[in-house]
N, C-alpha and C positions, 0 to 999 in steps of 0.2 A: 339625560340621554346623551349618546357621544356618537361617534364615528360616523358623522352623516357622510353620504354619497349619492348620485346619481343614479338613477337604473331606466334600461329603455332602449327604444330603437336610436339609431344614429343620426344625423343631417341628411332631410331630405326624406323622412318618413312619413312626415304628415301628423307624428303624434308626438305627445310630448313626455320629457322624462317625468319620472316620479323618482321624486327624496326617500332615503332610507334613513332611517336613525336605528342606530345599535343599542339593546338596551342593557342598563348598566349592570344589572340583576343577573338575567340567562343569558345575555348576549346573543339574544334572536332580533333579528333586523325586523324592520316593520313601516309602512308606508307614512311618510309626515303628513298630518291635516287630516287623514281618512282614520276617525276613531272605530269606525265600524269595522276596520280589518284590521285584524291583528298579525298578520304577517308569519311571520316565523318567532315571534315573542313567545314563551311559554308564560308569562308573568300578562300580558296582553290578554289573551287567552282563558286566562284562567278566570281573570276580570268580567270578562262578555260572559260567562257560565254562570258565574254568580248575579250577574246581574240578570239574565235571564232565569235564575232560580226565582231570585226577590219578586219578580214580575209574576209571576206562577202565584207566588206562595202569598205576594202582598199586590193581585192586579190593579186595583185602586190608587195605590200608591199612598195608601193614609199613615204606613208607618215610618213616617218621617222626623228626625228631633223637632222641628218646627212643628207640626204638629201637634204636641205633645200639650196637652194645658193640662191648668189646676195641679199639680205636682203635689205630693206632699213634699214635706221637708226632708224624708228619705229617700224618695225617688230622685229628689235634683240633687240629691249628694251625689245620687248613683249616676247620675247621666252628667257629672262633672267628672266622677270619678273615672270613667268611660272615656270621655275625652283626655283628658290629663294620660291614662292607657296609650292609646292613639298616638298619642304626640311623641310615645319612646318606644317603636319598638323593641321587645323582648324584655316589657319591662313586665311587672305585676298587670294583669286585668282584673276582674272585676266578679264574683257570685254573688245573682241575688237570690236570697230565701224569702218567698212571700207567698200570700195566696191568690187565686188565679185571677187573672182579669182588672189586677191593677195595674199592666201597662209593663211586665217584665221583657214579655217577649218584643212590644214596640221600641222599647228602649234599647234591645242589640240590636234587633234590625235597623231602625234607625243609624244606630252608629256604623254598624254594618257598612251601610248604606256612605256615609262620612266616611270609610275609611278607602272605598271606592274611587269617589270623588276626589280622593287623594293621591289616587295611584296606584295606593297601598294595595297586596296579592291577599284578599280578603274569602271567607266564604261565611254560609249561614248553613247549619243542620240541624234539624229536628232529632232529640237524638232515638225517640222509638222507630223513627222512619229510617234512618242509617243503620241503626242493629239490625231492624227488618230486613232491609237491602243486600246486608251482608249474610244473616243466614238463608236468605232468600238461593246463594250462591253452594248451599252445600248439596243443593241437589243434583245439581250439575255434576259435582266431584263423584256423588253416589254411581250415580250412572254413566260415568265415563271414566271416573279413575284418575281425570285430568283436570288440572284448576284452569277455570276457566279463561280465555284469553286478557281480556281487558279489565275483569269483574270479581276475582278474587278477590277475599276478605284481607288480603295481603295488600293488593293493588289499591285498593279503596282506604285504606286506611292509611298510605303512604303518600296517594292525592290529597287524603283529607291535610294532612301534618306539611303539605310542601305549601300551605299557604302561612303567609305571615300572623294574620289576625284570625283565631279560628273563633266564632259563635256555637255555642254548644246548650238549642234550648231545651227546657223541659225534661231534664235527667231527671229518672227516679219515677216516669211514665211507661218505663221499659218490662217489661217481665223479669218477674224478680229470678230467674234461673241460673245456675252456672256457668253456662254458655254464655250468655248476656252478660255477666261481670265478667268473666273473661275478655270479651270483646271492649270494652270499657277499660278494664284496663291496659289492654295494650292501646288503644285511641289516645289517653290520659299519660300513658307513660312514653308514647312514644309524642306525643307535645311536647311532655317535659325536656326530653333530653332534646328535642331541636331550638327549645327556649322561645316557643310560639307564644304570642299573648293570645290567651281565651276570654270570652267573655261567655258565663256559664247564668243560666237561669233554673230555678224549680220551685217546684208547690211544697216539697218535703218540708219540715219542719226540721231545725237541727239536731232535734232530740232522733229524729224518722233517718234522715242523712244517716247519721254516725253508725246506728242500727244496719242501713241499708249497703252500705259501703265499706270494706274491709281499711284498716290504717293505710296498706299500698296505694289505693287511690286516693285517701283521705290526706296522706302528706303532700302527694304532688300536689295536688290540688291548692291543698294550703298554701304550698309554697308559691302560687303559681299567680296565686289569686288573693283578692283584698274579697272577706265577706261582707257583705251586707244582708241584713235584716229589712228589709222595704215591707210599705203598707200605702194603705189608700183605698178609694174607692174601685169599686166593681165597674169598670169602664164599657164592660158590654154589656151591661146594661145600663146604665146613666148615656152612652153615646154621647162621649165628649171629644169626640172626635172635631176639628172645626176647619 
């Protein structure tokens, strides 16, 4: 961060200045030492949402990398391979294919979570819950004619792509319909071209993917992403949580 300065009443107020730092990213000013305000930061901001998603979605707080035990020998490939991610962005991230409940989705969140910690303009999406969300929005259009102000399928997917590190779990849980890959791939394609690292999880099976998904999203993706194959135990049920 750079361009600190002063801000506040003058000599003789009784109160005292507060520091501003400019951030290097959007160049939105924001208060030094007060993490809880984000000021005029858009990158700030974006951070406090996500974190307050993560809270929602993981109130516990158990999906943490620390967390994590007994690993198989694919899973710690994966949550190295995660980290190593993290450390460039806009470099290659990470898909894993496996089945449910070995710890896919604790693994982005988790990193998630680390990429946070770092700074980094990170988010986490469900992806049946954002396709929901977004045709959730075409009623509105029905009956007014007009996209709506803040919540268009336009707008929401332009928030999703202005973060650096995007998480995208559980693809392939979504309704298999035309609409739905449409919205996908403009999410996936509009990734690629801003060169976001993803970090993408599902239950499909490769053989199911390829099936599921047209070669358009099946390149970016590839290109986008290091696949893995993970395996392991069923963690909700064993609760190896500790």
């Amino acid at each position: 961060m750079s361009d600190r300065e002063a801000s506040g009443s003058g000599s003789g107020s009784g109160s005292s200045a507060v520091f501003l730092s400019k951030c290097e990213t959007c160049g939105g000013k924001y208060p030094d030492f007060m993490e809880s305000d984000p000021g005029r930061c858009r990158c700030r901001r974006a951070r406090h949402k996500t974190f307050a998603k993560l809270s929602r979605f993981d109130p516990k707080g158990r999906m943490t990398l620390r967390k994590m035990s007994s690993l198989s020998e694919r899973m710690e490939r994966a949550r190295k391979m995660g980290l190593e991610a993290l450390s460039r962005s806009g470099d290659k991230g990470i898909m894993l294919f496996g089945p449910p409940g070995i710890g896919k989705t604790h693994l982005v969140v988790g990193l998630t979570r680390v990429a946070l910690a770092a700074s980094m303009v990170a988010t986490f999406e469900n992806v049946p819950d954002l396709i929901q969300r977004i045709q959730d929005t075409y009623d509105y259009e029905r009956m007014t004619g007009e996209e709506p102000a803040n919540t268009s399928r336009r707008k929401i997917v332009a928030r999703l792509c202005a973060h650096d590190i995007v998480a995208l779990d559980d693809i392939g849980r979504e309704r298999a319909t035309e609409d739905a890959r449409s919205i996908m791939y403009e999410i996936v394609n509009n990734l690629y071209e801003r060169r976001r690292t993803v970090l993408v999880t599902t239950n499909l099976t490769l053989e199911e993917y390829e099936d599921r998904y047209d070669e358009a999203i099946r390149s970016r993706l590839a290109h986008m992403t290091n696949r893995l194959k993970v395996d392991g135990d069923d963690r909700r049920r064993t609760d190896r949580y500790v």
